[in-house]
N, C-alpha and C positions, 0 to 999 in steps of 0.2 A: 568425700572431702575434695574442695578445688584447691588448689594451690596456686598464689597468684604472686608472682617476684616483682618490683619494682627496680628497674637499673639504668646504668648511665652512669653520667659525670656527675660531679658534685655540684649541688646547690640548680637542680633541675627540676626540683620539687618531689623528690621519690618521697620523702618522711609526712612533707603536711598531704601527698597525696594517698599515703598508704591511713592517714588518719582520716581523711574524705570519704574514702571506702569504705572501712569501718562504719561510721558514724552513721553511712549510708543501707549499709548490706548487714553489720556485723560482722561477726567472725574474729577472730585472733592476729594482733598483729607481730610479727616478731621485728625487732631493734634493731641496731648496727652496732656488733657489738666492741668494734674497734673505738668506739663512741668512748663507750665505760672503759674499756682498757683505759685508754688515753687518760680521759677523767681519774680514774685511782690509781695511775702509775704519775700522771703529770710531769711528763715527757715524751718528747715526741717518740717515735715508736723505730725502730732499727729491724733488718733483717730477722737478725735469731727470734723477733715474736711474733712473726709472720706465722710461724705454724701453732703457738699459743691461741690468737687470733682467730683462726682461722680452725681451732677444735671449738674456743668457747662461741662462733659463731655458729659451729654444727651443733652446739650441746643445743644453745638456745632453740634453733629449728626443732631439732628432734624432740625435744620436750613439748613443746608448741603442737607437733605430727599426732605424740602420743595421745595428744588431747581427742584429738578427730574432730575439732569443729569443722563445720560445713565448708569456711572457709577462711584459707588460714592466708595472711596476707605479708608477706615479705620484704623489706623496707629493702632488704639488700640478701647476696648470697655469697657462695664462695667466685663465683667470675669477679665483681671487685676486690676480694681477697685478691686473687693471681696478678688481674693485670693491677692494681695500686703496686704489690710484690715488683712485677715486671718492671712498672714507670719508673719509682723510687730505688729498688735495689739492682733493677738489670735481670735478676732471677726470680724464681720461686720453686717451692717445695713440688717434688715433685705429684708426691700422692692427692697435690689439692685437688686436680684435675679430676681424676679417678672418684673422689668422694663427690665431686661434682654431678659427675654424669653417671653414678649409681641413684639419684636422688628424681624423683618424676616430679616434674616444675606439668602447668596446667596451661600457663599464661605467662606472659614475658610482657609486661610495658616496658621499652624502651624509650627513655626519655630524651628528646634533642636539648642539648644547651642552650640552641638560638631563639632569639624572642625572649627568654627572661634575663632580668639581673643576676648577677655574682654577688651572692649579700655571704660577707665576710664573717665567722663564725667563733675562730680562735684555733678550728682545727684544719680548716678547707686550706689548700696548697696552689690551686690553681686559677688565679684572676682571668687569666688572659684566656680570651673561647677560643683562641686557635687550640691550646693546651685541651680544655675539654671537648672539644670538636675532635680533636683526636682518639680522645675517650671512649665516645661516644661511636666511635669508628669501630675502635679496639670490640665495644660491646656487642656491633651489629656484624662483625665478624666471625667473632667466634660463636654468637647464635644460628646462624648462618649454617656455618663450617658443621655444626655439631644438631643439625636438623631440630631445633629449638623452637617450639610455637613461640613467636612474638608481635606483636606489632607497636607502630613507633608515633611517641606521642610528641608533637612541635604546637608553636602559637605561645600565646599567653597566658596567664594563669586560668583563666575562665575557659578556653580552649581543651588545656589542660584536660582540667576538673571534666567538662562535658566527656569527653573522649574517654576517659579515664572508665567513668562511672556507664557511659556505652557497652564498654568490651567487659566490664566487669558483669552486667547485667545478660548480656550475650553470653558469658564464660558459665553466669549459674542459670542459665535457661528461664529469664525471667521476658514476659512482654513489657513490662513496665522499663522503660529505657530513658525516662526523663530523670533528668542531672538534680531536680528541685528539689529544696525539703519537702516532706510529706508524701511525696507519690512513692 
């Protein structure tokens, strides 16, 4: 099984990108499950469910893991649990970290803000790209810091997607590296 995280700011395409792979590769994707919180609590979200959050985003993976598809594709993990935690509260819990880096990630897309829109959702917080330029900082730091295979995906949408579906095809030892339907 590969494991492949999608991360970054918000609204940098991790989710239509983690659906691109799929559609492409196959494999299992898992959500963001701060998503559904939100949705059935229909309130914005406060410290104390930072660590609620942040189990049912580990249930979701780990169930996903137990599957063993070939490869299991990640929309998000616990790094944007902490630093969202960090932006919005100043803290976070301390054990996210530890369930973090107990966890074997395969692949890191790191995605840049610049070059796409900020398309407003009902739940995204940050319009301004200095804000997720910051983000985006935060993410390529602590992959960094904590010896994390990643590489970082900028341009356009169609940039994107090519780059995207490259490293993904490189990650499961495929020749065939072309972005198109059918190959």
């Amino acid at each position: 099984m590969k494991v492949l995280v999608l991360t970054g700011p918000e609204s940098s395409g991790k989710s239509w990108l983690a659906a691109e792979i799929q559609a492409r590769f196959g494999g299992v994707v898992v959500g963001e499950y701060v998503r559904h919180f939100i949705d059935a609590q229909q309130r914005d979200t406060c410290y104390t469910d930072i660590a609620e959050i942040a189990r049912g985003q580990l249930a979701w993976e780990d169930a996903a893991r137990a599957a063993t598809p070939a490869l299991l594709i990640l929309d998000t993990h616990l790094l944007s649990n902490m630093l969202w935690s960090q932006c919005l509260f100043g803290d976070c819990p301390s054990w996210l970290e530890g369930e973090l880096l107990a966890r074997r990630y395969d692949q890191h897309l790191l995605l840049d803000p610049t070059g796409v829109p900020w398309v407003e959702d009902g739940q995204r917080c940050q319009p301004q790209l200095v804000e997720r330029q910051a983000f985006h900082q935060a993410c390529r730091d602590w992959l960094l810091a904590n010896g994390q295979r990643f590489s970082e995906l900028s341009g356009d949408w169609g940039q994107r997607r090519q780059a995207a579906l490259g490293h993904v095809a490189a990650l499961l030892g495929s020749t065939d590296q072309h972005a198109g339907p059918g190959h």
